[in-house]
C-alpha beads as a LAMMPS data file, in Angstrom:
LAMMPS data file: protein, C-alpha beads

90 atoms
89 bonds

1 atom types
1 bond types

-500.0 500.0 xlo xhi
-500.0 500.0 ylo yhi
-500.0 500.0 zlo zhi

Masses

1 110.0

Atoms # bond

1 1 1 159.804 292.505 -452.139
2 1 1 160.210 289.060 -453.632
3 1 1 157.337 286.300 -452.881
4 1 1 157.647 282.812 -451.678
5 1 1 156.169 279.912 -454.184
6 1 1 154.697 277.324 -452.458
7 1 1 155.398 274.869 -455.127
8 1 1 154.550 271.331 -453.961
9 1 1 151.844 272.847 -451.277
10 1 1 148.685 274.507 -451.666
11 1 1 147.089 276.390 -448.253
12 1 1 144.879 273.820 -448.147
13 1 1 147.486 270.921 -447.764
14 1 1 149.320 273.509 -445.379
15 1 1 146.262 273.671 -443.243
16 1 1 145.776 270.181 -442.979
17 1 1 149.334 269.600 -442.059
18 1 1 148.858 271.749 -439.045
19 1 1 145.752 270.168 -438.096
20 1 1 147.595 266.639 -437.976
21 1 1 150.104 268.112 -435.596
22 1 1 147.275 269.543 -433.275
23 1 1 146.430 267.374 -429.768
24 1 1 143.641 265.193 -430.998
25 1 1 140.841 266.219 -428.653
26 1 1 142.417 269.816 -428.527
27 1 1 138.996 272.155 -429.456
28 1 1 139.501 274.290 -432.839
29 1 1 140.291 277.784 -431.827
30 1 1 141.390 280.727 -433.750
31 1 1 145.026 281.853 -432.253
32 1 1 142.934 285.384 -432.304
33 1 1 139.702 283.776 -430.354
34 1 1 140.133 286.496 -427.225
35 1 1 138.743 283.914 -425.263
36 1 1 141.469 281.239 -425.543
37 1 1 144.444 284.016 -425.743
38 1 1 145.968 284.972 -422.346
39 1 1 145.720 288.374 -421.481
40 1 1 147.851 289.789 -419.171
41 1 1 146.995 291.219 -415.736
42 1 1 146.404 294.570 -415.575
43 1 1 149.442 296.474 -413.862
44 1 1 148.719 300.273 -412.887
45 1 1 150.666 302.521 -414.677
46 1 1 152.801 303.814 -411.601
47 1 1 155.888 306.354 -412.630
48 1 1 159.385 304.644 -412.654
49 1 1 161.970 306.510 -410.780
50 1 1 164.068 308.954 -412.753
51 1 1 166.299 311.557 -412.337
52 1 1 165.131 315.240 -411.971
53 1 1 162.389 316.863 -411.245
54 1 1 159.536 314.581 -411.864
55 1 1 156.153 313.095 -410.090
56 1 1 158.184 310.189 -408.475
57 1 1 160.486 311.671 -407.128
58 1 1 158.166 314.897 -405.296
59 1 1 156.378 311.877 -404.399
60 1 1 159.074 310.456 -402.841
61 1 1 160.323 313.577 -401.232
62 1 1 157.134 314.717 -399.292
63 1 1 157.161 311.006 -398.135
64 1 1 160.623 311.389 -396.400
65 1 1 159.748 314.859 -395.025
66 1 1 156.462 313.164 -393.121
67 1 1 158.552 311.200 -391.873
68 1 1 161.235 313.238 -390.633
69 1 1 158.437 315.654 -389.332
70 1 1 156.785 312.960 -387.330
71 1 1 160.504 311.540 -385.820
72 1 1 160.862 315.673 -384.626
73 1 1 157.315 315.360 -382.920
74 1 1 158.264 312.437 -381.761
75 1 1 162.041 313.432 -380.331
76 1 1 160.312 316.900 -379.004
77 1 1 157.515 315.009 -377.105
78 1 1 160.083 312.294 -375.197
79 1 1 162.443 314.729 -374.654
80 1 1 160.522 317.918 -373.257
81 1 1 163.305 320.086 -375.405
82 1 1 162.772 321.606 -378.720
83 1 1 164.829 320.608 -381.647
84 1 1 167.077 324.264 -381.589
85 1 1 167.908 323.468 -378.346
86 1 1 169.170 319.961 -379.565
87 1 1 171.090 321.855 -382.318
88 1 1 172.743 323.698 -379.338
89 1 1 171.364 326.888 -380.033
90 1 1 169.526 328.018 -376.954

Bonds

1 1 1 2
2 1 2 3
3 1 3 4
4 1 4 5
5 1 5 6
6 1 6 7
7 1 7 8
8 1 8 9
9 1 9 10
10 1 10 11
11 1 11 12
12 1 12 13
13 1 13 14
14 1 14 15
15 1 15 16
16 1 16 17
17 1 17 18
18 1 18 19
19 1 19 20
20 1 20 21
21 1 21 22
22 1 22 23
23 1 23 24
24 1 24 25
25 1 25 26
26 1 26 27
27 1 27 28
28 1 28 29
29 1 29 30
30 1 30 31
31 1 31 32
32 1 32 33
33 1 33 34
34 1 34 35
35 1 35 36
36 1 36 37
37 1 37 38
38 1 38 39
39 1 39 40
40 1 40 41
41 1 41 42
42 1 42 43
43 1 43 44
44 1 44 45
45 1 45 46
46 1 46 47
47 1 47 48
48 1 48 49
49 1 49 50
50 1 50 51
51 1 51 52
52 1 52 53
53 1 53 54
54 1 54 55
55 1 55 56
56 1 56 57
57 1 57 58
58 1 58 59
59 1 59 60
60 1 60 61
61 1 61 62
62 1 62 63
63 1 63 64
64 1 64 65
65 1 65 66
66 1 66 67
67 1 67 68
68 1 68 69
69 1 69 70
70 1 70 71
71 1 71 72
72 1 72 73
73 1 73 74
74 1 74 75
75 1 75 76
76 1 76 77
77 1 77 78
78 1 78 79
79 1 79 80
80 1 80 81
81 1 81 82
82 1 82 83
83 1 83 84
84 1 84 85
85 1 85 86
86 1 86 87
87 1 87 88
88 1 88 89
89 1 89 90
């Protein structure tokens, strides 16, 4: 790994440079100060969907199958007939 010469610049003239550049009634802050950085909302870590077996998608699954469960209450109770006989086999 090679190093970089600063030749004509020392850190000090480097610094100074960048404080020129700064907004003149900007307040000094370290880019590191964790109360000037913006932190990022905290997202809860839900599960992506994936192929396979996998929390997601039993998650998904039972959801569909409460549903279908309740439309079969549902059909049954409007109807008066259970769902074999709507399957034709009674």
């Amino acid at each position: 790994m090679t190093a970089i010469a600063l030749d004509p610049y020392t850190k000090s003239d480097i610094v100074s440079i960048f404080a020129m550049t700064s907004e003149p009634n900007a307040p000094e802050t370290s880019p590191h100060d964790p109360e000037t950085t913006p932190q990022a909302p905290e997202t809860p870590n839900e599960p992506l969907p994936s192929f396979g077996f996998n929390l997601y998608a039993e998650k998904v699954n039972g959801r569909f199958a409460m549903i279908g469960f309740a439309a079969l209450m549902l059909l049954e109770i409007i109807t008066h007939q259970d769902f074999f006989t709507w399957l034709g086999l009674r």
